[in-house]
N, C-alpha and C positions, 0 to 999 in steps of 0.2 A: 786670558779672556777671549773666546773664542766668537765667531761671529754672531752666533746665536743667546752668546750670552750679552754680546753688542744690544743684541734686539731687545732685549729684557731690561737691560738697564736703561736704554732709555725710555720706555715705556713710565720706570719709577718714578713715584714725586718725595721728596723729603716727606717726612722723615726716613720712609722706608727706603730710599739710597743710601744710607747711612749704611745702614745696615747691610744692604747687599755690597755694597763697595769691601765691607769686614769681611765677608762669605768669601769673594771673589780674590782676596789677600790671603786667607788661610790657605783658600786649596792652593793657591799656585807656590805658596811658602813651603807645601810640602812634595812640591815635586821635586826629584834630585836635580842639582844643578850641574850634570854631565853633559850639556846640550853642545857645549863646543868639543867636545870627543869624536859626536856624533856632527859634525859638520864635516861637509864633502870638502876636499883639498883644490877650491877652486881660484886662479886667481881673479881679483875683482877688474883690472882690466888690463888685458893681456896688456903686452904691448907690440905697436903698428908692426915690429918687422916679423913678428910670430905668425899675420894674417896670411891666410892663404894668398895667391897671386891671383886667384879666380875663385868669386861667389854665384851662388847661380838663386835665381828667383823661381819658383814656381809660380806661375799664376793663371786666372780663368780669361781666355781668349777676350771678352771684352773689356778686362780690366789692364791685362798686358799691352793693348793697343793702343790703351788711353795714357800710360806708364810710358808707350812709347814715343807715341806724336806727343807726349807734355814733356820727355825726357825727367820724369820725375821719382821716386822714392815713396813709399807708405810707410810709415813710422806708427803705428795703433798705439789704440791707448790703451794701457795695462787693464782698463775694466773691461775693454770692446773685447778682449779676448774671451768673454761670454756670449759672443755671439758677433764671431769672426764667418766670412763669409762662406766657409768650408767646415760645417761643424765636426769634421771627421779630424779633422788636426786641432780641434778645441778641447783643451783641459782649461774646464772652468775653475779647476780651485788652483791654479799655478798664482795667482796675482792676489788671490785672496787673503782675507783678514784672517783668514783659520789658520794660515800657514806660522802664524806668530801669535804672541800672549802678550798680555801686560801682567808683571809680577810686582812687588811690591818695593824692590828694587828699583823700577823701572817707573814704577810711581812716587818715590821720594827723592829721583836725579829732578823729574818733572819737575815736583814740586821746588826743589832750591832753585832749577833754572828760572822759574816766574819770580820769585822772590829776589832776584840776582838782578834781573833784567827789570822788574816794576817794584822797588823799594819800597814804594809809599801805598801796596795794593796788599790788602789784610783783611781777613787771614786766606790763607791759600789752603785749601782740607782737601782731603785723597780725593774728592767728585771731582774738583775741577782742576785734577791732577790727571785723571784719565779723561776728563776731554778733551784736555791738551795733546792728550797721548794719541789720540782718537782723530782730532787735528792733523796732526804734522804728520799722523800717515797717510793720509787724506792729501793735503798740499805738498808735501815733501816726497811722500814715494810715488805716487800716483799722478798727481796732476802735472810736477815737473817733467814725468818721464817720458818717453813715448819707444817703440820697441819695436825694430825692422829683421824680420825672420828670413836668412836665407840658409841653402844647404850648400854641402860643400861640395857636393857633384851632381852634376842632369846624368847620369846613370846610377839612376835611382828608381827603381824597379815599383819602390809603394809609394815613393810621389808623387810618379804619374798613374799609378792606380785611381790615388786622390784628385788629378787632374784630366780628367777623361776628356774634357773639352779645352786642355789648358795648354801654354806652349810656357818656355821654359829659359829665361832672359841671362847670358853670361855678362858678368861685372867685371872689367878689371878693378883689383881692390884697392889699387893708388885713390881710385874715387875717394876714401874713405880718408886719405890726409885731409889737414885741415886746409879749408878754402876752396875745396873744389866742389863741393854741396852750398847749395844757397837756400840758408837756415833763414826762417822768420827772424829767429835772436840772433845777433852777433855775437853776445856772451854765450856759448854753450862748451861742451865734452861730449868727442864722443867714445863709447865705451864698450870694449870691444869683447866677445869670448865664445868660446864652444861650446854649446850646451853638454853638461855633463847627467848620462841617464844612471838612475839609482833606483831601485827596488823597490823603497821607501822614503815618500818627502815627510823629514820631520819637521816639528812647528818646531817655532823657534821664540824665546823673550826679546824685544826691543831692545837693541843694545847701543847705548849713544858713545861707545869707545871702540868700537871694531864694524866693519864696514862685513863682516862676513858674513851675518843675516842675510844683509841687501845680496850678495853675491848668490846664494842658496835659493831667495826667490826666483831672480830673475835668468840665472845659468842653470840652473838643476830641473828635468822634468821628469816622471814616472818613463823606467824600462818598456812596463806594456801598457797603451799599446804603440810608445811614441820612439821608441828607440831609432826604427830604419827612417824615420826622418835625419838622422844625421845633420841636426839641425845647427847653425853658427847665427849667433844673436850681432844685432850691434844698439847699442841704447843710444838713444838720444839723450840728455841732457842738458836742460838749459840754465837750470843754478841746481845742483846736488847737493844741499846743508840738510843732513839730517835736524839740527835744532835751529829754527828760525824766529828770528825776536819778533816779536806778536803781540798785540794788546788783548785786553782782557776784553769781551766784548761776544754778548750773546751770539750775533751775524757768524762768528768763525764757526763757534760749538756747533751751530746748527748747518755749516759748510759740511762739518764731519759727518754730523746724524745725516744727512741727506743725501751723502753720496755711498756711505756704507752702506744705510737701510734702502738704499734704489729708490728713492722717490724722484717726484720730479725735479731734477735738479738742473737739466739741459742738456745738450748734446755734447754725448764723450767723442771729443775731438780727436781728430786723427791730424795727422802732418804730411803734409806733399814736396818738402822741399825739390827740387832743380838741381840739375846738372848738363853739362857737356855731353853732348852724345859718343864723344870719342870713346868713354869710359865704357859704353854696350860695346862687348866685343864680340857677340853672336846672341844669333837665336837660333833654339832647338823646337823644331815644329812636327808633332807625330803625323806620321802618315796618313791616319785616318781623320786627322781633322779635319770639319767640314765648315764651312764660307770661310775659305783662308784669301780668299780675293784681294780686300781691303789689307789683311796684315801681308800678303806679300808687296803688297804698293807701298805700303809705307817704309817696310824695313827697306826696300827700293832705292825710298825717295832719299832714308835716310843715311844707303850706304853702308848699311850692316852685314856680316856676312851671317848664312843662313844655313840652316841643317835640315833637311828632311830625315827623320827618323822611324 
């Protein structure tokens, strides 16, 4: 069920969803079911002592400065990455609904899961088996997540291409143990890996027994034109359950229509967690940038060591 075919269905009223929900079951009953053949070999989240010992930030001269007198982290949110403040490192379909389907598989786990978790709620029919489905991608992949982008070297030739006004923040990555970021949630995970680039991102069915979809969105991005980003992810996560017990209730269904279809839904949130400034272990500052005044005062004030490049 690809995003467009999102659009259409909810559009539908009974009886004619009936009917489309049968359409939307055949085709995808006869796609082969090779899709885990074709899944890249990535793990879902490394682990800490694999991370590099230095991550490096890109960023635009007044957002690094505000990053640096706040000592703080951007974490975006999987939809903002449609209009990220650098549209030249935007691939709008990385987070998107196209990159996955609902098969009829994936509509009949649904369906026993409501029926398992709301006994006395009857009958439960394939429609409000993909709005469930439509749901929990919605709250589950999306709104729990959030997703801080750094590369794994400042000699990076097309990231300062992308940064013509930007300077370039080294992280020691102890930052990233747990307790040393000051997270809004106290429950969270954070989740760590290298972006892996592929030729081709394929979509993928919803699978609530293998975690390797989720790994395929959020690690894997298109060769061209993203490759020399050399890009190193880390997710936020502050409850990760793919299946989350839920009541039956118009208000969710229409959670889902509303943030798939872009309407007004409210502002996709980003996260600023805090940190120690020990953990800034330089800043790389290109020679041609200009009012660096302020940012050399600060990195100053703060005791950082500094590069002219």
């Amino acid at each position: 069920m690809t995003l467009s075919e999102v659009r259409l269905y909810f559009d539908f009223k009974e009886p004619i969803l009936g009917l489309y929900i049968k359409h939307i079951e055949e085709k995808y009953e006869k796609i082969p079911h090779t899709y885990h053949e074709n899944l890249n070999s990535i793990v879902y989240n490394e682990d800490y002592s694999l991370m590099p010992k230095k991550l490096y930030k890109f960023i635009s001269l007044k957002s690094g400065l505000s990053s640096l007198k706040s000592r703080n982290l951007q974490f975006s949110h999987p939809l903002g990455f449609r209009s990220l403040e650098n549209p030249a490192l935007c691939d709008t379909t990385e987070f998107s609904f196209e990159r996955f389907y609902i098969d009829r598989s994936a509509v009949e786990f649904m369906k026993q899961k409501i029926r398992h978790d709301h006994p006395d709620y009857h009958p439960v029919d394939n429609a409000i088996g993909v709005h469930y489905h439509l749901y929990n991608y919605v709250l589950n992949f999306v709104e729990r997540n959030k997703v801080l982008c750094l590369s794994n070297s400042f000699e990076n030739d097309y990231m300062w291409s992308k940064f013509t006004d930007g300077i370039c923040i080294e992280y020691d990555t102890a930052l990233f143990q747990r307790g040393n970021i000051r997270f809004p949630s106290k429950e969270y995970h954070l989740i760590y890996g290298k972006v892996i680039y592929t030729d081709n991102l394929s979509c993928y069915p919803i699978d609530y027994e293998s975690y390797d979809w989720v790994s395929n969105i959020i690690f894997a991005k298109k060769n061209d034109p993203y490759f020399f980003e050399d890009e190193y992810r880390i997710l936020y996560s502050f409850d990760f359950d793919p299946i989350k017990t839920f009541s039956i209730t118009e208000e969710r269904r229409k959670l889902g229509a509303d943030r798939l279809l872009e309407r007004d839904f409210g502002q996709i949130k980003k996260e600023y967690p805090t940190f120690d400034k020990k953990f800034i272990t330089k800043v790389y500052i290109p020679k041609k940038l200009k009012d660096n005044i302020d940012l050399l005062k600060t990195i100053e004030d703060l005791e950082i060591d500094s590069v002219i490049i």
